[in-house]
PDB file of N, CA, C and O in Angstrom:
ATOM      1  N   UNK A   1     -14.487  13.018   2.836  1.00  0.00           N
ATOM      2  CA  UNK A   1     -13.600  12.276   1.954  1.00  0.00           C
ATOM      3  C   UNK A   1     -13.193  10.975   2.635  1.00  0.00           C
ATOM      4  O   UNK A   1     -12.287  10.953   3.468  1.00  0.00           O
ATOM      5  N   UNK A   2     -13.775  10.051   2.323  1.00  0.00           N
ATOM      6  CA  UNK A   2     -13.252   8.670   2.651  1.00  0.00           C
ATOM      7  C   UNK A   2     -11.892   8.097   2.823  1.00  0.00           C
ATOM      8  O   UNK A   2     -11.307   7.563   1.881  1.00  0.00           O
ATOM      9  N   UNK A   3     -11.405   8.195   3.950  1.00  0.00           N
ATOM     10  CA  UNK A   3      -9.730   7.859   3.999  1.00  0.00           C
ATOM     11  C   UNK A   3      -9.659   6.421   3.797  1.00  0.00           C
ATOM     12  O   UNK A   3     -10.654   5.760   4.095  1.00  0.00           O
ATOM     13  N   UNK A   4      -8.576   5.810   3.310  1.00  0.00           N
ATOM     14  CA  UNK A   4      -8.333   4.310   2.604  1.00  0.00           C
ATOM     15  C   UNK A   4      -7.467   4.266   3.995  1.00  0.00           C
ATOM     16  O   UNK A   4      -7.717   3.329   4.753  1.00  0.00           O
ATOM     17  N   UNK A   5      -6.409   5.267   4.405  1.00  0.00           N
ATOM     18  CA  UNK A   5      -5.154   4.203   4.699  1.00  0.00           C
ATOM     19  C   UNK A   5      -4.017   5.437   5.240  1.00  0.00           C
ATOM     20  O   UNK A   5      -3.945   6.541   4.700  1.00  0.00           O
ATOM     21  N   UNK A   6      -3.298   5.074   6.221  1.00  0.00           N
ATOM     22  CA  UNK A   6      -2.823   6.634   7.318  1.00  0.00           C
ATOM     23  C   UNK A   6      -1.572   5.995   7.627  1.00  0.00           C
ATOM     24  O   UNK A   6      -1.537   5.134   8.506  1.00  0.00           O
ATOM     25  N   UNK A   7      -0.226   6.435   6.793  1.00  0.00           N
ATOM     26  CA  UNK A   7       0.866   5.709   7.658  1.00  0.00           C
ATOM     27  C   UNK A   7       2.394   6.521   7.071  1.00  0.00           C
ATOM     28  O   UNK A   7       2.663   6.855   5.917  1.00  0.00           O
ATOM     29  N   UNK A   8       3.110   6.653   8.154  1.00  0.00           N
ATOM     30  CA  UNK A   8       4.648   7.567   7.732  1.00  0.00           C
ATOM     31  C   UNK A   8       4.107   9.304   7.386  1.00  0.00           C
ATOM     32  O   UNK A   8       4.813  10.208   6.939  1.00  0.00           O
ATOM     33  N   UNK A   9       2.735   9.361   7.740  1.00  0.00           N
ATOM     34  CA  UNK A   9       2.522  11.208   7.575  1.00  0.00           C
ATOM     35  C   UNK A   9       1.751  11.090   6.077  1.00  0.00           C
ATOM     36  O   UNK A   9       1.499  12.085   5.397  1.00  0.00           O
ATOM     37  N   UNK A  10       1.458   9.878   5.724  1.00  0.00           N
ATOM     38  CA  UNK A  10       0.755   9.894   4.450  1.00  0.00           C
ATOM     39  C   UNK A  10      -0.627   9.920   4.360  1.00  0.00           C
ATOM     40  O   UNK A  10      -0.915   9.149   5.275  1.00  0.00           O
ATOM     41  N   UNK A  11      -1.568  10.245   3.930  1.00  0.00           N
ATOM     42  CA  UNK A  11      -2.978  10.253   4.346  1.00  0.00           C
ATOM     43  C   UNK A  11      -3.588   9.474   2.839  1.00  0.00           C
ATOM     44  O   UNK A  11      -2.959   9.903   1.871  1.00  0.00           O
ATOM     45  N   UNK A  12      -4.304   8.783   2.582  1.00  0.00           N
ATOM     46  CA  UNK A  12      -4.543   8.329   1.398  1.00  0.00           C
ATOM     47  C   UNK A  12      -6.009   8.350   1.227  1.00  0.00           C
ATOM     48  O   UNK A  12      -6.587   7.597   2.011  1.00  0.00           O
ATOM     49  N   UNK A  13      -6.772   9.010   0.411  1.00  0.00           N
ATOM     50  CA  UNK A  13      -8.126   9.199   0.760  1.00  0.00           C
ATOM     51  C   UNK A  13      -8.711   9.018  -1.291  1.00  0.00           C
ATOM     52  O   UNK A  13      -8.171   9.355  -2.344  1.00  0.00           O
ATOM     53  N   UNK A  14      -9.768   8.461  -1.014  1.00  0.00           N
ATOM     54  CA  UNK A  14     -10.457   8.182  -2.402  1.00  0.00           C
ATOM     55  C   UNK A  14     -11.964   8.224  -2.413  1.00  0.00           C
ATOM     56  O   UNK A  14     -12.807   7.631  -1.741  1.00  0.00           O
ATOM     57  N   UNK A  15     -12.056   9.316  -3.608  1.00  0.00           N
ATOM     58  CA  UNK A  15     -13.420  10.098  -3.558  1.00  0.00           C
ATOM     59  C   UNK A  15     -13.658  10.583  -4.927  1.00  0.00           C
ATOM     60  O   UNK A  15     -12.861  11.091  -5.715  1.00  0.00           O
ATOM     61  N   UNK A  16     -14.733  10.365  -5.036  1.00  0.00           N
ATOM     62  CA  UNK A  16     -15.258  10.869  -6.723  1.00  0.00           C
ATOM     63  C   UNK A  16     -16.008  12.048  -6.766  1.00  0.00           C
ATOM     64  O   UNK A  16     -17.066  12.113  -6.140  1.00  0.00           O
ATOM     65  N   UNK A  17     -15.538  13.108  -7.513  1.00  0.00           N
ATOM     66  CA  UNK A  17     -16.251  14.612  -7.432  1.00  0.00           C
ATOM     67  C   UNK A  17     -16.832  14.565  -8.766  1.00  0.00           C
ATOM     68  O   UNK A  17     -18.041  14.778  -8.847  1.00  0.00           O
ATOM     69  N   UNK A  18     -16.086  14.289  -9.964  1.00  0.00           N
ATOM     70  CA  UNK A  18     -16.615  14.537 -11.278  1.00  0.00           C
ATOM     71  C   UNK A  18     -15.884  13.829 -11.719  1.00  0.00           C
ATOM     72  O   UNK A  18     -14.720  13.651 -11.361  1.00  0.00           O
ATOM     73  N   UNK A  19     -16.831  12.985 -13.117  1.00  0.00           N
ATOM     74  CA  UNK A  19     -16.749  11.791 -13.808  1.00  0.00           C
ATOM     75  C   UNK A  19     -15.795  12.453 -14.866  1.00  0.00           C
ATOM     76  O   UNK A  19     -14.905  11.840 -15.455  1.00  0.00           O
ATOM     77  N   UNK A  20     -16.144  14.001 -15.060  1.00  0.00           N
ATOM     78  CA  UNK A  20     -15.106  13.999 -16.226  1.00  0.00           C
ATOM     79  C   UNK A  20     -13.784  13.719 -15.942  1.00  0.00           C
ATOM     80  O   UNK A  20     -13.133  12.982 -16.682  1.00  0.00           O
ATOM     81  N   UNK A  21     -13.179  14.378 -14.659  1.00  0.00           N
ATOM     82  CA  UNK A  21     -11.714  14.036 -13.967  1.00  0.00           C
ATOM     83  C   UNK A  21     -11.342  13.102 -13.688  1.00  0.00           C
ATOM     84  O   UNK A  21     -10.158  12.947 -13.390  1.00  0.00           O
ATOM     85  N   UNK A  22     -12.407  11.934 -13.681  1.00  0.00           N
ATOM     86  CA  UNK A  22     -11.726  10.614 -12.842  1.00  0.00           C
ATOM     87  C   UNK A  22     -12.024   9.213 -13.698  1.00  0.00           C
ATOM     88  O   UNK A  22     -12.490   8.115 -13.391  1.00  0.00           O
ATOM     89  N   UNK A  23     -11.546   9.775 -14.857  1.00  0.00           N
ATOM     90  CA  UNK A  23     -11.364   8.241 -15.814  1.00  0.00           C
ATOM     91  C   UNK A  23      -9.729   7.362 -15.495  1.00  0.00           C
ATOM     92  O   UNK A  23      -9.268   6.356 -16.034  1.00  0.00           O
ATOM     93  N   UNK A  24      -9.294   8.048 -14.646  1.00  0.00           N
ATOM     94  CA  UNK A  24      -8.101   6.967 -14.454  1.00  0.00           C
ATOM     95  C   UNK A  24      -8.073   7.049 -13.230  1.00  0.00           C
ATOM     96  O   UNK A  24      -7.879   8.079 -12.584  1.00  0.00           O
ATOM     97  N   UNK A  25      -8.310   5.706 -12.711  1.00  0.00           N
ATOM     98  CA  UNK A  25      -8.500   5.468 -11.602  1.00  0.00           C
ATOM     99  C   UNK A  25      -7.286   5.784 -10.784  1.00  0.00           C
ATOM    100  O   UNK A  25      -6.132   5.521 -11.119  1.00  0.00           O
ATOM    101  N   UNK A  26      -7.800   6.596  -9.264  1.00  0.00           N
ATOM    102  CA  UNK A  26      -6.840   6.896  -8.993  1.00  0.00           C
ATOM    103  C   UNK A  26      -6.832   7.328  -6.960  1.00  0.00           C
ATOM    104  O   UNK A  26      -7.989   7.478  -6.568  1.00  0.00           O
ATOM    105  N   UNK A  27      -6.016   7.467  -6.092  1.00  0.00           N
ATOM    106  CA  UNK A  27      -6.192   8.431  -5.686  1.00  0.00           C
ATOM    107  C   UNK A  27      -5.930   9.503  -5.130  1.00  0.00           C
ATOM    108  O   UNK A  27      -5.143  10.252  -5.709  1.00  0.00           O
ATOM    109  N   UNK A  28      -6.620   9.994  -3.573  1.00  0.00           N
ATOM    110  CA  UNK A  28      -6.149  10.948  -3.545  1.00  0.00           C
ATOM    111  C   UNK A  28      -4.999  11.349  -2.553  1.00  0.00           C
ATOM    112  O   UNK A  28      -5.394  10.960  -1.454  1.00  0.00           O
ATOM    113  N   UNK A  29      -3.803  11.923  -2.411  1.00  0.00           N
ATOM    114  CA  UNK A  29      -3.084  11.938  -1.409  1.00  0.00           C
ATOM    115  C   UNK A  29      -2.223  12.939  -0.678  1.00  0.00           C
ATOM    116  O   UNK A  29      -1.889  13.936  -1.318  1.00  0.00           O
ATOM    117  N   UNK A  30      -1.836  12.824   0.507  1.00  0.00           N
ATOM    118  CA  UNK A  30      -1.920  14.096   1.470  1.00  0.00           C
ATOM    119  C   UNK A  30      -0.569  14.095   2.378  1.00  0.00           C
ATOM    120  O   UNK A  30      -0.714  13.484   3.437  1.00  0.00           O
ATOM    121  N   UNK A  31       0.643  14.630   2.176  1.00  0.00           N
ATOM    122  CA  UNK A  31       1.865  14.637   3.135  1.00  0.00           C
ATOM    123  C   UNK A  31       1.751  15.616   2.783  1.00  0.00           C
ATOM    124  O   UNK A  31       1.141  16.053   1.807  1.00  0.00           O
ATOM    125  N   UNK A  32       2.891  16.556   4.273  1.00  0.00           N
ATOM    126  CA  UNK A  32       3.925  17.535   4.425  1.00  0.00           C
ATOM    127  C   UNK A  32       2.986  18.717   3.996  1.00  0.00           C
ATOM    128  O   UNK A  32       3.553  19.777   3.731  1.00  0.00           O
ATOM    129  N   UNK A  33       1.478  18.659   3.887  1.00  0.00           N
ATOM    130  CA  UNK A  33       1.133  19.811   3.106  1.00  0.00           C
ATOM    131  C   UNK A  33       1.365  19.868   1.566  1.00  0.00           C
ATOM    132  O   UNK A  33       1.716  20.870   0.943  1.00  0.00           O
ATOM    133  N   UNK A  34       1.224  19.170   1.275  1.00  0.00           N
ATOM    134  CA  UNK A  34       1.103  18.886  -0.179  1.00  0.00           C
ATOM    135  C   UNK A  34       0.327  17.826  -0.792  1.00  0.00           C
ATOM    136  O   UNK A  34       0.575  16.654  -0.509  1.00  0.00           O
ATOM    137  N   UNK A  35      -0.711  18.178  -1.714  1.00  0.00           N
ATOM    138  CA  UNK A  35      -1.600  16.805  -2.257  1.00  0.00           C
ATOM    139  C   UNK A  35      -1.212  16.616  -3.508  1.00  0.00           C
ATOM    140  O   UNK A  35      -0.515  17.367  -4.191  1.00  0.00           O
ATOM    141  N   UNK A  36      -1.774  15.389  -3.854  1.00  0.00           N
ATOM    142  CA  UNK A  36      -1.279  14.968  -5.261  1.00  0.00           C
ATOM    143  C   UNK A  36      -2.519  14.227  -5.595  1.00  0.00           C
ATOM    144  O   UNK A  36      -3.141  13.670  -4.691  1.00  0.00           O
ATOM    145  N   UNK A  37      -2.853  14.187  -6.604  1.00  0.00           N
ATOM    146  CA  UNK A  37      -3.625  12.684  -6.933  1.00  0.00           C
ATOM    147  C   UNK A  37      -2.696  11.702  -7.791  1.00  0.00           C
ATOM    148  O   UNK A  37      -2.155  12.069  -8.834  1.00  0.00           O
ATOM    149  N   UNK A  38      -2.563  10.400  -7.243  1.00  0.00           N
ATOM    150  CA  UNK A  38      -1.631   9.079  -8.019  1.00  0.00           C
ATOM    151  C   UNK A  38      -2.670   8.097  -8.621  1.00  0.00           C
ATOM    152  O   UNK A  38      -3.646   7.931  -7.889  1.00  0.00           O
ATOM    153  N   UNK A  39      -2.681   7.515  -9.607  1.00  0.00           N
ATOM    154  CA  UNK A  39      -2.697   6.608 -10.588  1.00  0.00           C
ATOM    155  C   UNK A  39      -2.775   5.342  -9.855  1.00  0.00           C
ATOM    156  O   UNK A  39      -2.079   5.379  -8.840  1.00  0.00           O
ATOM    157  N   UNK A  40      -3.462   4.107 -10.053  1.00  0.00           N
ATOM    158  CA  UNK A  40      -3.312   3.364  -8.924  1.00  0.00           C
ATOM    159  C   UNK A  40      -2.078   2.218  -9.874  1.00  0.00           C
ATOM    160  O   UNK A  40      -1.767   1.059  -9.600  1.00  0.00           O
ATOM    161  N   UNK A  41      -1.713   2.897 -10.756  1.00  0.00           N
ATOM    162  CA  UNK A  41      -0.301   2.445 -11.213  1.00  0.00           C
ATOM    163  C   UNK A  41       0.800   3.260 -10.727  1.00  0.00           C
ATOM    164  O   UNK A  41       1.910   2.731 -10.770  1.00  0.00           O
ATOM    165  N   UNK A  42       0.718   4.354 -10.306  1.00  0.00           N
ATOM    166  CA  UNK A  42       1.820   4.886  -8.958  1.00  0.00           C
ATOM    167  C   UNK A  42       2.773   6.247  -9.496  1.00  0.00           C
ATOM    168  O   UNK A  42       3.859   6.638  -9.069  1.00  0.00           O
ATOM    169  N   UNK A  43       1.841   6.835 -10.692  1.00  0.00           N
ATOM    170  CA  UNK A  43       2.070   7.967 -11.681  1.00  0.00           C
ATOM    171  C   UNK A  43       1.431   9.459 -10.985  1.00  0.00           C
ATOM    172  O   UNK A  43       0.321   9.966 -10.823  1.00  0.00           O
ATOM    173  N   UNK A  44       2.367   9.681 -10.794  1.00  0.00           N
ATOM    174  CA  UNK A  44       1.573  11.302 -10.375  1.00  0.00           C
ATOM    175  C   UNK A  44       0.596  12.072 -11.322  1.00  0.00           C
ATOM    176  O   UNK A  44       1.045  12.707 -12.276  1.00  0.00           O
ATOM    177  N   UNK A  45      -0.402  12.027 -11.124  1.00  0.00           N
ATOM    178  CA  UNK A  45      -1.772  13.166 -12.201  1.00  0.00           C
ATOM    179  C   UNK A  45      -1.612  14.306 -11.989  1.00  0.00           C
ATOM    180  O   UNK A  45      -1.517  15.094 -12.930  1.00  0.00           O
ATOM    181  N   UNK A  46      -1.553  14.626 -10.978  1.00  0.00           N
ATOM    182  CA  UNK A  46      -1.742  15.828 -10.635  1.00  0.00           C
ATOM    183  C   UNK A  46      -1.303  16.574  -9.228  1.00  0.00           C
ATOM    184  O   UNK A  46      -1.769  15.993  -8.248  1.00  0.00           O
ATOM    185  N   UNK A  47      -0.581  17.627  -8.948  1.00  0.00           N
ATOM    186  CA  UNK A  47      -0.231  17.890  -7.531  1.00  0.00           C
ATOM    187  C   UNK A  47       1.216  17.503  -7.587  1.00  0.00           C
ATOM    188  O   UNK A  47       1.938  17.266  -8.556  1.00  0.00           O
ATOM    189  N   UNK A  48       1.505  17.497  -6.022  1.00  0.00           N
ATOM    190  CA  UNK A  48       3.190  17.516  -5.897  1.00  0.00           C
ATOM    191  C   UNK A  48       2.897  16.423  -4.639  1.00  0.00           C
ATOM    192  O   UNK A  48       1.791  16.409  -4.098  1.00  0.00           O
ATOM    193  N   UNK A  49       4.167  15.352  -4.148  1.00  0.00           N
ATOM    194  CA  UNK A  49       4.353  15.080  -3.362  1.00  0.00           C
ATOM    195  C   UNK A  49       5.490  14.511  -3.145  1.00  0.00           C
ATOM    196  O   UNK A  49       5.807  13.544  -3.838  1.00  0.00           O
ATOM    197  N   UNK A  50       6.467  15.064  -1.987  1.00  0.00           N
ATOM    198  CA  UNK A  50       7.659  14.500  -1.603  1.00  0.00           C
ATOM    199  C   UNK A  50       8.148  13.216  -2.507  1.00  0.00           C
ATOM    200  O   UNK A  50       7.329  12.356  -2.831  1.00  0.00           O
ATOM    201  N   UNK A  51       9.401  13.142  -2.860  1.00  0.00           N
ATOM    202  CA  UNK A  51       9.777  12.092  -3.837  1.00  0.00           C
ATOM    203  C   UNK A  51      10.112  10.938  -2.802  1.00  0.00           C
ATOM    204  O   UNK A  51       9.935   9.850  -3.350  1.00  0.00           O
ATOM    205  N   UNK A  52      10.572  10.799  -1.378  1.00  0.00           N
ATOM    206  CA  UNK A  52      10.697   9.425  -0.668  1.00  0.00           C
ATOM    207  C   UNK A  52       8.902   9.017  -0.020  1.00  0.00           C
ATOM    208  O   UNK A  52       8.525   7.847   0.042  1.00  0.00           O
ATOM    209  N   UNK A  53       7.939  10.277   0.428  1.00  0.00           N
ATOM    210  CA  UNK A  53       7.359   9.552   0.475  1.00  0.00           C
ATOM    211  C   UNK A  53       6.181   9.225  -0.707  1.00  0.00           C
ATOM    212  O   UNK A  53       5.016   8.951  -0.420  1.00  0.00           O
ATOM    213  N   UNK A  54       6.686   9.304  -2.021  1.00  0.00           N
ATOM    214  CA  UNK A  54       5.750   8.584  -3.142  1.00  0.00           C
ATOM    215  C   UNK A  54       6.435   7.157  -3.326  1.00  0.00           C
ATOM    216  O   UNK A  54       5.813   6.151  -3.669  1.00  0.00           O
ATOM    217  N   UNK A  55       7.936   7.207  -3.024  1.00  0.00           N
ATOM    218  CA  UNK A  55       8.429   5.624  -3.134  1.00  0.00           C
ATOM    219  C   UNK A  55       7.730   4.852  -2.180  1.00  0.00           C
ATOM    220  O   UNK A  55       7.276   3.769  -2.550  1.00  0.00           O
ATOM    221  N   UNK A  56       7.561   5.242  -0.970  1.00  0.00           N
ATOM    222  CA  UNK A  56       6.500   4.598   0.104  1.00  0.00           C
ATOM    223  C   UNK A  56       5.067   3.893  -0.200  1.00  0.00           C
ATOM    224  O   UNK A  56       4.452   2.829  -0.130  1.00  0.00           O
ATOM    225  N   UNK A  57       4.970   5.417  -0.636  1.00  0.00           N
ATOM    226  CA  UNK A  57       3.152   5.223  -1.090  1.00  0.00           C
ATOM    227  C   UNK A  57       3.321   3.855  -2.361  1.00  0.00           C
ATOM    228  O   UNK A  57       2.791   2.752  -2.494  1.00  0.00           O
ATOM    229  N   UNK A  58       4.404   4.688  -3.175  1.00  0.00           N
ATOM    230  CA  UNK A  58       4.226   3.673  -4.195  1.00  0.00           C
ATOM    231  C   UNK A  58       4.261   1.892  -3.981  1.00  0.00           C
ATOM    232  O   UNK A  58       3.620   1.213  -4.783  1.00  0.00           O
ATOM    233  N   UNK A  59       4.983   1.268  -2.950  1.00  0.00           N
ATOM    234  CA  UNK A  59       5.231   0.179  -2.355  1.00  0.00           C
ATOM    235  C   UNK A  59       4.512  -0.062  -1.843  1.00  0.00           C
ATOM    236  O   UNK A  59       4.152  -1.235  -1.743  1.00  0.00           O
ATOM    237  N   UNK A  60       3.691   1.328  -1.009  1.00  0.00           N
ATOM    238  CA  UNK A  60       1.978  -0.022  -0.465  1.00  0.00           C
ATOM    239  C   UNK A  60       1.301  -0.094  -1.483  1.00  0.00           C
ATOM    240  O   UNK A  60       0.561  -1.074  -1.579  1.00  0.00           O
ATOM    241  N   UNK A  61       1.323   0.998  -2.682  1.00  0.00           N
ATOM    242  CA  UNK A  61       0.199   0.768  -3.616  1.00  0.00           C
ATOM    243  C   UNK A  61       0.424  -0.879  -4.338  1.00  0.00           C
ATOM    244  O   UNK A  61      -0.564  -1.614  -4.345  1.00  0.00           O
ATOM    245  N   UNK A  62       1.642  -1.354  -4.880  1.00  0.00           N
ATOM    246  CA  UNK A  62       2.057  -2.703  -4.669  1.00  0.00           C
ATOM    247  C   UNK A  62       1.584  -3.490  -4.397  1.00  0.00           C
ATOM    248  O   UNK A  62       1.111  -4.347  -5.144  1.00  0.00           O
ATOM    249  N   UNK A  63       1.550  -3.451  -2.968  1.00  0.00           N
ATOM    250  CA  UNK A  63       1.236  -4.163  -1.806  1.00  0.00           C
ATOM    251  C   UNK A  63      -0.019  -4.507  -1.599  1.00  0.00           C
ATOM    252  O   UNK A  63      -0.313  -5.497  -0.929  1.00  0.00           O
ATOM    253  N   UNK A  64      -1.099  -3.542  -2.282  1.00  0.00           N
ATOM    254  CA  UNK A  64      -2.308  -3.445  -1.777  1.00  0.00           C
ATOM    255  C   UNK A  64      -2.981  -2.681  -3.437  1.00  0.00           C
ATOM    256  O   UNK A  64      -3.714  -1.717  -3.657  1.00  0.00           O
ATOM    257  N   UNK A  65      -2.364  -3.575  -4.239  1.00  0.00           N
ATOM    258  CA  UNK A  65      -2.945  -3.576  -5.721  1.00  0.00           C
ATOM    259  C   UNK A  65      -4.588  -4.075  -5.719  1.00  0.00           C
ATOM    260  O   UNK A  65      -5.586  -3.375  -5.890  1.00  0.00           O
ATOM    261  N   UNK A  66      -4.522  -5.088  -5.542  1.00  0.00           N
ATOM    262  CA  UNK A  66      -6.021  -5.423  -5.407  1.00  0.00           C
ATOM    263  C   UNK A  66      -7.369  -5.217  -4.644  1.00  0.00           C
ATOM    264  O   UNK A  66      -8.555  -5.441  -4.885  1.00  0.00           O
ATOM    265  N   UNK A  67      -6.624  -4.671  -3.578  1.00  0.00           N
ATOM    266  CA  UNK A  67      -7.478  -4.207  -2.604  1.00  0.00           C
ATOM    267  C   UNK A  67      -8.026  -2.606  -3.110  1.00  0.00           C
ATOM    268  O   UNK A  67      -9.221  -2.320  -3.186  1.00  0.00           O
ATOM    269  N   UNK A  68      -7.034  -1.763  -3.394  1.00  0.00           N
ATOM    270  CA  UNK A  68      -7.057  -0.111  -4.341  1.00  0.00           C
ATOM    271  C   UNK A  68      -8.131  -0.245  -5.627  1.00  0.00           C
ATOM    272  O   UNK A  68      -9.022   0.596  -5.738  1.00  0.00           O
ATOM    273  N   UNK A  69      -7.980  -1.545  -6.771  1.00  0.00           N
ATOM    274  CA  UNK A  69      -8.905  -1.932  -7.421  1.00  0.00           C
ATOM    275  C   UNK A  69     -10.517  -1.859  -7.339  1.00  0.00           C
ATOM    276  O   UNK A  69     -11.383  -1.431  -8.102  1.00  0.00           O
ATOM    277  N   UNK A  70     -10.525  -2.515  -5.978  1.00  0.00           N
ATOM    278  CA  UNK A  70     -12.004  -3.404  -5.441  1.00  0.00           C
ATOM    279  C   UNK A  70     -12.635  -2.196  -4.884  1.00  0.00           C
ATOM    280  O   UNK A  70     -13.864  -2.133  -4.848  1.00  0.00           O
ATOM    281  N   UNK A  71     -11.484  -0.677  -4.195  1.00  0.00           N
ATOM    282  CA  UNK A  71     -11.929   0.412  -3.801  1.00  0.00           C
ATOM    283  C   UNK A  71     -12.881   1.185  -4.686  1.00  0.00           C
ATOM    284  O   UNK A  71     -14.075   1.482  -4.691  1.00  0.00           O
ATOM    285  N   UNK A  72     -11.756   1.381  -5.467  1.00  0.00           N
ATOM    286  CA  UNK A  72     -12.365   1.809  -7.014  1.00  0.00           C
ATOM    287  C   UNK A  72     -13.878   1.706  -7.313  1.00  0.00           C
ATOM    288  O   UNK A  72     -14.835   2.469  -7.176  1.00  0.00           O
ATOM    289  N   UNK A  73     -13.685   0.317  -7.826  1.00  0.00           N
ATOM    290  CA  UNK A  73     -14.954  -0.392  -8.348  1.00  0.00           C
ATOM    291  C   UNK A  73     -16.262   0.294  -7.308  1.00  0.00           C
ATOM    292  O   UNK A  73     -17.119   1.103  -7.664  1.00  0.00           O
ATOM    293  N   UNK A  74     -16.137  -0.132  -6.367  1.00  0.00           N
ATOM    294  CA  UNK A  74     -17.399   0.130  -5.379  1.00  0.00           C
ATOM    295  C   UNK A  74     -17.288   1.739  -5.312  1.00  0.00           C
ATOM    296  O   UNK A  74     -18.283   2.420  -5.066  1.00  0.00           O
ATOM    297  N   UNK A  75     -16.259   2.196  -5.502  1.00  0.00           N
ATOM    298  CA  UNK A  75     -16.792   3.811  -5.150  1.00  0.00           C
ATOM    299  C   UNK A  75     -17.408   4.504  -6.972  1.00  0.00           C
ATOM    300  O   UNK A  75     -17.887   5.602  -7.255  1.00  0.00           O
ATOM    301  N   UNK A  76     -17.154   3.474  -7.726  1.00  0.00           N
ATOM    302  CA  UNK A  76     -18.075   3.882  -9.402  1.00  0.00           C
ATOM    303  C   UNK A  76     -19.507   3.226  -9.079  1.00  0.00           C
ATOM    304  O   UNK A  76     -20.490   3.497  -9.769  1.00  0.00           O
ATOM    305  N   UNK A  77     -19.561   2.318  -7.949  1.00  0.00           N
ATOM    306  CA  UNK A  77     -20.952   1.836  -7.959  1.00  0.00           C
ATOM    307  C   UNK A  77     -21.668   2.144  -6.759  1.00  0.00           C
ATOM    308  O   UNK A  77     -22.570   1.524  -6.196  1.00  0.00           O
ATOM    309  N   UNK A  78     -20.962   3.472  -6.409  1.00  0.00           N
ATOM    310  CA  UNK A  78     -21.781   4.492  -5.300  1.00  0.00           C
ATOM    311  C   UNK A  78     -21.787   3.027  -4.158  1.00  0.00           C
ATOM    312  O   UNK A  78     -22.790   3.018  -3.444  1.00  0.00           O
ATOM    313  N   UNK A  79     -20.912   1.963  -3.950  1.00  0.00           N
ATOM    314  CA  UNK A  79     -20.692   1.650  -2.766  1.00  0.00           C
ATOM    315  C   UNK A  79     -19.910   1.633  -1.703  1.00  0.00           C
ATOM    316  O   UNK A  79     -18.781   1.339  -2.095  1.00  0.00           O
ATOM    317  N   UNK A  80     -19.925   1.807  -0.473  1.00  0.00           N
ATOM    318  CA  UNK A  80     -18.928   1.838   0.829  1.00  0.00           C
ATOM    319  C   UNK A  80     -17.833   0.916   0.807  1.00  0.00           C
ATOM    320  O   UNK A  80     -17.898  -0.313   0.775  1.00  0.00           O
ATOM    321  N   UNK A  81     -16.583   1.818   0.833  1.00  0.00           N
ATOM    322  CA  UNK A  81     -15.544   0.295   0.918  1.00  0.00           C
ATOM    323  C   UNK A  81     -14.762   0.862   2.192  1.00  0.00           C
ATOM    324  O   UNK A  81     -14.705   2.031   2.575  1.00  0.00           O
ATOM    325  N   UNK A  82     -14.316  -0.005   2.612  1.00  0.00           N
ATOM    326  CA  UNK A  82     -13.045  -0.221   3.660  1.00  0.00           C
ATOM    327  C   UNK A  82     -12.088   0.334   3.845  1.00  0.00           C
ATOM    328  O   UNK A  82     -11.712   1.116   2.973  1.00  0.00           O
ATOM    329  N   UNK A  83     -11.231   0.148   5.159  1.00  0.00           N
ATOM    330  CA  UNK A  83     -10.120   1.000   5.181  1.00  0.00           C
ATOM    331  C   UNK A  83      -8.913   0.249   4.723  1.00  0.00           C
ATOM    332  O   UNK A  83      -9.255  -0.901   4.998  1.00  0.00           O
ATOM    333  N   UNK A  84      -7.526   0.150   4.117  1.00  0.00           N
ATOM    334  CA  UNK A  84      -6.639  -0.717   3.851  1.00  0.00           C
ATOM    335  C   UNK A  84      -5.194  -0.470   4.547  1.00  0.00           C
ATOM    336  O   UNK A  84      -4.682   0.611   4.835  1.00  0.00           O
ATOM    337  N   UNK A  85      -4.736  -1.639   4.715  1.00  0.00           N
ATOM    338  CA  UNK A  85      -3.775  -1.639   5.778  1.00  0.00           C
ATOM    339  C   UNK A  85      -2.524  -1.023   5.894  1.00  0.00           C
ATOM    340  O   UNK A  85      -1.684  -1.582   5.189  1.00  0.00           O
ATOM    341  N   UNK A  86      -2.117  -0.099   6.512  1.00  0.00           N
ATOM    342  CA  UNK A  86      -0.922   0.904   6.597  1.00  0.00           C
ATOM    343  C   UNK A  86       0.625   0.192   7.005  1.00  0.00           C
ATOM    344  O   UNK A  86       1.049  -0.542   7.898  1.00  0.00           O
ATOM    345  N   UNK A  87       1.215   0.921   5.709  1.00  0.00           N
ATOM    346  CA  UNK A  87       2.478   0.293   6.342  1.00  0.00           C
ATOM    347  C   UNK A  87       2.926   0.672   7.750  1.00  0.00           C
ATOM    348  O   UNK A  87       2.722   1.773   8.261  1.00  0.00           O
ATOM    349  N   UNK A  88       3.580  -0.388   8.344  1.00  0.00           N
ATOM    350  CA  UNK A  88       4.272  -0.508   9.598  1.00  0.00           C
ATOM    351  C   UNK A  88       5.713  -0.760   9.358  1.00  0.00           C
ATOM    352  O   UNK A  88       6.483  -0.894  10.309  1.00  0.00           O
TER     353      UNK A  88
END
């Protein structure tokens, strides 16, 4: 599973298993023992995750709107993308 981005205990990883599940772009994410998949509009789909650190997540997703996009795109066109920058 391709990790995007590792910061405050958050793990952020984006990966495509099946086309039927993943019409809203999204991804996947990992604290405290708990996953969720988020919306790259910052909506929980599916799963549970701590409510301070989704305000987190949600503020890099923000932060790093366009970059989460461009992830996207290349992982629908079966290409390699990058890692993106963790909050500090």
């Amino acid at each position: 599973m391709p990790e995007l981005s590792r910061f405050f205990g958050i793990i952020v990883r984006m990966y495509f298993v099946d086309a039927n599940q993943h019409h809203t772009p999204h991804i996947h994410v990992e604290s405290n023992g708990k996953t969720a998949s988020v919306s790259l509009d910052g909506r929980v789909l599916a799963g549970q995750i701590d409510k301070r650190k989704l305000t987190v997540l949600q503020a890099w997703m923000l932060l790093h709107e366009e970059e989460l996009k461009a992830a996207w795109q290349s992982l629908l066109n079966a290409e390699p993308f990058g890692t993106i920058e963790p909050l500090r």
